[in-house]
C-alpha positions as CSV (number, residue, x, y, z in Angstrom):
1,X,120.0,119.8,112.0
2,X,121.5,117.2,114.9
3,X,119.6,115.2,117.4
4,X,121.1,118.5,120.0
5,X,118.7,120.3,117.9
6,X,115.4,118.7,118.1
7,X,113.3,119.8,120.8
8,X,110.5,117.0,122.5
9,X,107.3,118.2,123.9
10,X,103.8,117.1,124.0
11,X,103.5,117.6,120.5
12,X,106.2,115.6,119.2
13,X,107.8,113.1,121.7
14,X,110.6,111.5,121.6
15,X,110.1,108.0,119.5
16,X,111.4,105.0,121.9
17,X,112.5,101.4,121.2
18,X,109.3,100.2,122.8
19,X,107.4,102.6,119.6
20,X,109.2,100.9,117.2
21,X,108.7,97.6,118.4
22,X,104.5,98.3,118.1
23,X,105.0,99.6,114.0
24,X,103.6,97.5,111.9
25,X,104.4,98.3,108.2
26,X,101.7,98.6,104.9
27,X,102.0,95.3,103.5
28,X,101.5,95.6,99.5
29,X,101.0,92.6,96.8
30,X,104.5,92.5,95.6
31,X,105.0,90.6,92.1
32,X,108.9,89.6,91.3
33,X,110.2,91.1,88.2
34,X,113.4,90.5,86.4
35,X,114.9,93.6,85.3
36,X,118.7,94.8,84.4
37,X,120.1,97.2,86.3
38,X,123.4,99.3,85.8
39,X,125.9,97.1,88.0
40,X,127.8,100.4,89.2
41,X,124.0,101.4,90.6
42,X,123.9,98.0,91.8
43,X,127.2,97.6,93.7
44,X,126.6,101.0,95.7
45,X,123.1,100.0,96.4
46,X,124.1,96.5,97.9
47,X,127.3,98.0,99.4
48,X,125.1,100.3,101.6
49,X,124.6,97.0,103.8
50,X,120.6,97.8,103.8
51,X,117.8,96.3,102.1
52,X,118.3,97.8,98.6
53,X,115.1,96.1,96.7
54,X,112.8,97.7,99.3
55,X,114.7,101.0,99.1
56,X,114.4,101.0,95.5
57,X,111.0,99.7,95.3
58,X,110.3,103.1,97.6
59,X,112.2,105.2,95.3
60,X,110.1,103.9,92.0
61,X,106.9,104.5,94.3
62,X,107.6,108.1,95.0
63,X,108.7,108.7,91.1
64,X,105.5,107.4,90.0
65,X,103.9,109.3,92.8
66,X,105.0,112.4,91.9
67,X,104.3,112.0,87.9
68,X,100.9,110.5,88.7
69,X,99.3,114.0,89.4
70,X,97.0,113.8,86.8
71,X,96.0,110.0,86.7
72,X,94.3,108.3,89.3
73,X,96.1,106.7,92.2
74,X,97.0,103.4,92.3
């Protein structure tokens, strides 16, 4: 799909600067860890100019999400 693609109505505006500068995002209890890490995974994460620890942190949330069916949420 491209932006030309998306329709806007009532339902589902379009999301403006001014939106975006109102978010506020979940703030967790973060603990730092020390962990190794593959440093080809490594070099393409921090090469993607974007804030990798957060982006992986989301990516071990939504694992664990996923395989936590049957346990109770954290």
């Amino acid at each position: 799909m491209t932006d030309e693609d998306i329709r806007y109505d009532e339902d589902s505006p379009e999301i403006t600067e001014k939106m975006f500068s109102k978010a506020i995002a979940p703030q967790r209890k973060k603990t730092e860890v020390k962990f190794s890490l593959d440093s080809e995974m490594l070099e393409w994460y921090t090469s993607q100019k974007i804030a990798y620890q957060s982006l992986i942190n989301t990516l071990l949330r939504s694992y664990m999400e996923a395989h936590n069916h049957n346990r109770q949420r954290v």
